[in-house]
N, C-alpha and C positions, 0 to 999 in steps of 0.2 A: 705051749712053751712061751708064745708069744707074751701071753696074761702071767704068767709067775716071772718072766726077764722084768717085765714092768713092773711087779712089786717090789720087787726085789729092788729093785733101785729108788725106792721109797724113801731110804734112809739116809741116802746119796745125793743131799739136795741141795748142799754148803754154796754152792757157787748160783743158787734161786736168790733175786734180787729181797733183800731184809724188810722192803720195805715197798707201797705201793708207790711212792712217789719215782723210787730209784727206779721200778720196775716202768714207768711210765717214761722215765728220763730214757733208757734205754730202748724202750720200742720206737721210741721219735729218729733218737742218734744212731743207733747201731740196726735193728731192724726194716725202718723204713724211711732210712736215711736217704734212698734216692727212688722209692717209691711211692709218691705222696699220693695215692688214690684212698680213698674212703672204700671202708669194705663191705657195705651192702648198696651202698648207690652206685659207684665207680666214680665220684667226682675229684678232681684234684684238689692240692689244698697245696699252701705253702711253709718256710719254715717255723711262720708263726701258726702253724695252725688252723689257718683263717682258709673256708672253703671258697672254692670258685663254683657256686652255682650253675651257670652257665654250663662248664663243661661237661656237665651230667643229665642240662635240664630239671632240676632240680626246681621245686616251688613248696616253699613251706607251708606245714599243715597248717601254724598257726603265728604267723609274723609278728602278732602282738601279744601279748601276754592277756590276763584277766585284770591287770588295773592296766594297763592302756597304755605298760611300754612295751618299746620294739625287743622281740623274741630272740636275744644274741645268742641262742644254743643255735637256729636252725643257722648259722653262718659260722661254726668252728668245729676244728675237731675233738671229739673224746674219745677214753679208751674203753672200750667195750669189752665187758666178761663173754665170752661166745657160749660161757654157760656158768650163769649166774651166782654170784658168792652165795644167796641165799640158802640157793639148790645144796649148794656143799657143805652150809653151813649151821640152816637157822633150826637145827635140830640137835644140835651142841647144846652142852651146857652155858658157857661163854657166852649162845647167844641170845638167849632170853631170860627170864625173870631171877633165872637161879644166877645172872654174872654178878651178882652183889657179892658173892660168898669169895670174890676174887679182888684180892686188892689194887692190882694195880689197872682196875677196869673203875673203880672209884675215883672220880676228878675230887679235886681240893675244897671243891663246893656242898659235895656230896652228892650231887648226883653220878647219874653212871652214863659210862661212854658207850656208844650204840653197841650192839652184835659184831657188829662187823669189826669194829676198832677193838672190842673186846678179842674176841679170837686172835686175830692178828697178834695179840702181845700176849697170850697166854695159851695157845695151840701151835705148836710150831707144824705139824702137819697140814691145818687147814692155812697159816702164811704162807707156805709153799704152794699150795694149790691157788691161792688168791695170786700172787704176784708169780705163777708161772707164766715168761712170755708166751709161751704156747696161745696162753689163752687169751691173748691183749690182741686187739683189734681195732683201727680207726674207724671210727662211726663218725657221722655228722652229729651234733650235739640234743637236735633234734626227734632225732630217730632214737637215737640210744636211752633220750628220756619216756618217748614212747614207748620205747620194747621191755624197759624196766627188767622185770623178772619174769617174764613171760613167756612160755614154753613158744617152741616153733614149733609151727603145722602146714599142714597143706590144703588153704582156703579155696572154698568153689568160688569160681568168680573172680574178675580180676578189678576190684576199683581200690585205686589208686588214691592216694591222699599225698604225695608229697610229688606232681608232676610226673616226670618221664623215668622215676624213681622205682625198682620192679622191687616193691617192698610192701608188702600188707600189712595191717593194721585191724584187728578184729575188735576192739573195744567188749562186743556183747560177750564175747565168747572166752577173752582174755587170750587171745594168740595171737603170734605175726608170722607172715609167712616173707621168706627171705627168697632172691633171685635164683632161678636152678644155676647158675653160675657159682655163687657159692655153698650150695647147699654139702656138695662133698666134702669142700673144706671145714664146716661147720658138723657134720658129723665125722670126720675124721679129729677133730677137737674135743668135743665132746665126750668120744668114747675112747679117748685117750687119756681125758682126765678121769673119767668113772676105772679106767683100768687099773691105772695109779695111784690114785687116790680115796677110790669109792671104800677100799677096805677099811684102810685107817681113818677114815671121818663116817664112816656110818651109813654112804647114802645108796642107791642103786638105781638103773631106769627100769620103767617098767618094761613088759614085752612088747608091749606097743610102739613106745620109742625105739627101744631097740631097732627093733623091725623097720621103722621108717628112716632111721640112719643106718642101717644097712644097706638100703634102697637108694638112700640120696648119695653112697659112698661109690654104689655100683654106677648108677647114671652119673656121675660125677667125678671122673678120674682125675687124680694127682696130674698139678700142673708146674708147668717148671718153675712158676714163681713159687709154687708151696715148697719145693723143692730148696730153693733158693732162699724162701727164709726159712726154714726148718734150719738148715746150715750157719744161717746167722745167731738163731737162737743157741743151738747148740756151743757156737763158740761165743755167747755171753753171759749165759750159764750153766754151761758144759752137761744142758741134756736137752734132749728134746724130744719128737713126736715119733716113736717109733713105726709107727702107721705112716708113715710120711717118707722118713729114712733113716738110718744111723747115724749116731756122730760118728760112727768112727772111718765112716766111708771118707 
């Protein structure tokens, strides 16, 4: 009953922000507007954005870049997919080789705008999914450029690459494992957008996934702040995380 209420409200999406910027304006102002912690480190940040290292112990993997300037991702905040446009996306037509056949995915130049910009302006199902607050999240700039697209797991072993920061990094293996602190939240996200969205854009997790955000939703119960922004989301675009709680409570 759960899975057919959330499809069903697939087509009920009018008030999902148009656009990523807006949807990014709104997770700062109205989501985490007096929550500035970073969602896989815990560190704070302020209204610029800008982290406070310290508060989390935090130490960048890579302070300088490869031409030898200073790394200004690992010191701000970005908005993080908790489950990746690609995942939702890059199996579209819009977003690969076939997005030529769409005009307004052609720039003035003639080339063509990425997957991502593509969809966006010519899939209104997967814009929905992309600029769902549900799935916006403050990352440190650093981390979020590490995690890229890259499935979460649950790595043996605990080394650390970014200090006192409970966030793994598997480079060989292509996975990161994120703090059990937010693992619940992070699959209560996930299979909230596969329930909503998985139909109408094509994608599914496998049963393995499944199974391990099953497990991370169990060991990881709803906390009053999910609670708390589920409530925000819902009244900035009058839907949200059913898994979480109703809007209409």
């Amino acid at each position: 009953a759960l899975f057919l209420s959330l499809v069903a409200t697939v087509g009920n999406t009018t008030e999902i922000p148009s656009s990523f910027s807006k949807a990014k304006k709104l997770a700062l102002t109205k989501i985490y507007k007096d929550h500035h912690e970073s969602f896989y480190c815990g560190c704070t940040f302020n209204n610029k954005k800008q982290v406070e290292q310290a508060s989390c112990g935090y130490e960048p993997r890579t302070p300088v870049t490869k031409s030898g300037k200073e790394n200004i991702r690992d010191n701000r905040i970005e908005w993080e997919h908790v489950l990746p446009a690609s995942k939702m996306g890059n199996h579209l037509a819009c977003w690969g080789s076939e997005r030529s056949q769409y005009p307004q995915c052609v720039k003035s130049n003639g080339k063509l705008k990425s997957g991502r910009e593509c969809c966006q302006k010519v899939n209104r199902h997967f814009r929905n999914a992309h600029n769902d607050l549900v799935n916006l999240t403050p990352a440190i700039g650093e981390v979020n450029a590490d995690r890229s697209n890259l499935a979460y797991s649950e790595i043996i072993g605990e080394v650390r690459a970014y200090g006192q920061c409970d966030f793994e990094y598997d480079v060989a293996n292509k996975v990161v494992e994120p703090s059990s602190t937010v693992r619940g939240d992070i699959a209560r996200i996930q299979l909230y957008l596969e329930q909503r969205y998985g139909n109408v854009l094509g994608f599914n997790f496998s049963e393995q996934k499944r199974a391990m955000l099953e497990r991370w939703k169990e060991a990881d119960p709803i906390s009053d702040w999910e609670v708390e922004r589920n409530k925000r989301v819902c009244e900035a675009q009058g839907s949200g995380n059913e898994l979480v709680g109703s809007c209409s409570q």
